[in-house]
N, C-alpha and C positions, 0 to 999 in steps of 0.2 A: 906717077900713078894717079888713075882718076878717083874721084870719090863717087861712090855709089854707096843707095839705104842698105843696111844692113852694118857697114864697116865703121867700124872705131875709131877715132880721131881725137888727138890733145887740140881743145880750142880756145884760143884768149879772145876776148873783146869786150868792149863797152860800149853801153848803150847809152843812149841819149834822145831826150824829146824837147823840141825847141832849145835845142843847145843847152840844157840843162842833162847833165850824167845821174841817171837811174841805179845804173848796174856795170860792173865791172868784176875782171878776174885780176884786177893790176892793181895790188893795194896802195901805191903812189897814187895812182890816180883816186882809190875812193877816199884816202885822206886830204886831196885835194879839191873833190867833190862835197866836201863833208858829207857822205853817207858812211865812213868807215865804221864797219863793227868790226871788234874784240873777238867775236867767238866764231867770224866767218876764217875762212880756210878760201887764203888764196893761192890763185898760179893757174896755171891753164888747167879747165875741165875736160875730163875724158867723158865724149857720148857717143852714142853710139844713130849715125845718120837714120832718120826716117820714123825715129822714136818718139818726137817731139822734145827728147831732153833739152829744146830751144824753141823759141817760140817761133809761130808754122813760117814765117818768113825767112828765117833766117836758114832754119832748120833745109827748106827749100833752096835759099840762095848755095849750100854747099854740097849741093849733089851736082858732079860735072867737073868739080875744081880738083885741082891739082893738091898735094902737102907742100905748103909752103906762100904757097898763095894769101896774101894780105890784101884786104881790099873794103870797100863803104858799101850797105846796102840801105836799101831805104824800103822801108816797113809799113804797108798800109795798114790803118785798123782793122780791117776784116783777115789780114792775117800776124795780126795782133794780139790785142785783150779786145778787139772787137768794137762795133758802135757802141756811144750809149744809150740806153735804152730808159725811158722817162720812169717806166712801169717799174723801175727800180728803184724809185725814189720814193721809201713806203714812210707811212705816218702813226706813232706810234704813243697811246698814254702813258705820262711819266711816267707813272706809275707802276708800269711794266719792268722798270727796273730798278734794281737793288743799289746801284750807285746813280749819283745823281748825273746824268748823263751832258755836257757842254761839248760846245761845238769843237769838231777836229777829233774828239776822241772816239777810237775803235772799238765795237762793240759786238757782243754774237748775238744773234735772234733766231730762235729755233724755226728752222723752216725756211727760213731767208738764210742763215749762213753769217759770215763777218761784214758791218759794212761802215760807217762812216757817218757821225751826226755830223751834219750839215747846219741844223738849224733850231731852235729851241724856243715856240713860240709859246707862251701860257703853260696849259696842263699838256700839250704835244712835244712830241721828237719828231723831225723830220729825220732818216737813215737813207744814206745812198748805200745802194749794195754794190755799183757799177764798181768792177775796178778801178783802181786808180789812174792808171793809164787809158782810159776807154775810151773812144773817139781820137786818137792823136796819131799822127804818122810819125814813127821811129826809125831813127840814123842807128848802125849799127856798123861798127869799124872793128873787125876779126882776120885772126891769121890762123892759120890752120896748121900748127905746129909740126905735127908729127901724125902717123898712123899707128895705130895700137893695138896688135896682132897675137898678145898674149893672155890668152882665156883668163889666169887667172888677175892678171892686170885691167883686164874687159870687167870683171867682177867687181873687184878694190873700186874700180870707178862709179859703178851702178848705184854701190851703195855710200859714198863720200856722197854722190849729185843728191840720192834720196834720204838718209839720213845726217846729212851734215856734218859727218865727222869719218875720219881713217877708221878702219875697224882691220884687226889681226885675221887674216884668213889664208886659209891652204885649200888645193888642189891635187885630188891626188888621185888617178885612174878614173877619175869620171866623176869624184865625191870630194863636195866642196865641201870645207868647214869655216865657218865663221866663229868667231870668240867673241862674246856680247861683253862691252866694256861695264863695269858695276853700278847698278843701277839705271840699268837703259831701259827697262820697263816702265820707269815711271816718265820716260820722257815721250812727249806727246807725239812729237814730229815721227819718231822709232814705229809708234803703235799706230800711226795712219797708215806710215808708208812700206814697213816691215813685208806685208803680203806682195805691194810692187815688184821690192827687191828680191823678192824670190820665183814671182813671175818672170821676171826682165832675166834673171839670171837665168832661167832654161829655154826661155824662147828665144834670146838674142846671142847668150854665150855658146857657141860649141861646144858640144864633149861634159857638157855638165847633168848626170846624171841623177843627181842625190845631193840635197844640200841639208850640212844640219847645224841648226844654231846652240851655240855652246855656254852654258851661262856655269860661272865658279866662285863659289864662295870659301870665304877662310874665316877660321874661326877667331873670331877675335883676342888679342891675346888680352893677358888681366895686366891692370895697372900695379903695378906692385906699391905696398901702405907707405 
């Protein structure tokens, strides 16, 4: 079968810039890597082609290929995280912020977004906003495991890639339900991307007509004396 946008696919790979490993779905490799996190969820990702659920290079290299196809691609900037761009290298008084800010550490700035002291002259911060990856051509080595043709397996994936964790969900005549695990309102990543996943889920899933998030509480029980 070929791959074309629209359709679902299991994809593994890892990326790499200057032979240095970024990103991976093979948690050998990011223990190897030393990037591994604890709270990532590995194994192949289910996305759905054309969505950008990859970044535009890659996402592009797998329209055409076959399930099962493993292969290198090589990733311009521009369809990357892009050139960098100087204009985002803003200059800021200490004073501006609440912790005292040293170089390498990540910071927000309203207006500018997340970015990166760089430098710490006198009473200034210099902040890169540039991605980290910006300006660099990326190797990226994926296989295309499987095709994934099950609406509500098309869903379970949407929201694992956007909110970072499994969530309990059913499908049933057209009416998705999601079970919010306890406490998912206060997590930040949930309350960005929450509206995505329920766009992604009517425009890209079939057959999904109604989706409702399910939040449950129990009443705590008493400590007995």
């Amino acid at each position: 079968m070929t791959i074309k946008e629209g359709d679902f696919v299991k994809l593994s790979y890892t990326g790499s810039a200057n032979g240095i490993v970024f990103d991976t779905t093979d948690e050998a490799v990011a223990k190897k890597a030393d990037i591994h996190s604890p709270s990532a969820i590995y194994g192949p990702v289910t996305i759905c082609i054309g969505q950008k659920h990859v970044i535009t290079g890659l996402d592009e290299e797998l329209v055409g290929k076959k399930v099962g196809t493993e292969a290198d691609v090589t990733v311009p900037p521009e369809k990357a995280f892009g050139e960098r761009d100087p204009k985002k290298v803003q200059s800021f008084p200490k004073s501006k912020f609440q912790e005292k800010p040293v170089r390498g550490m990540r910071i927000s700035v309203e207006e500018h977004g997340e970015g990166v002291v760089v430098d710490v002259i006198g009473s200034r911060v210099l902040v890169d906003f540039n991605a980290p990856l910006a300006g660099q051509t990326l190797t990226y080595h994926y296989k295309i495991e499987e095709e994934v043709t099950d609406p509500l397996e098309q869903l379970k994936g949407i929201i694992r890639l956007y909110a970072g964790k499994d969530m309990e969900a059913s499908l049933d005549e057209g009416k998705a339900t999601i079970t919010l695990p306890p406490g998912i309102n206060y997590d930040r990543r949930w309350l960005l991307w929450r509206g995505r996943i329920i766009h992604e889920g009517f425009e890209s899933v079939k057959g999904i007509n109604e989706i409702t998030l399910v939040e449950t509480y129990k009443k705590p029980e008493k400590r007995e004396e």
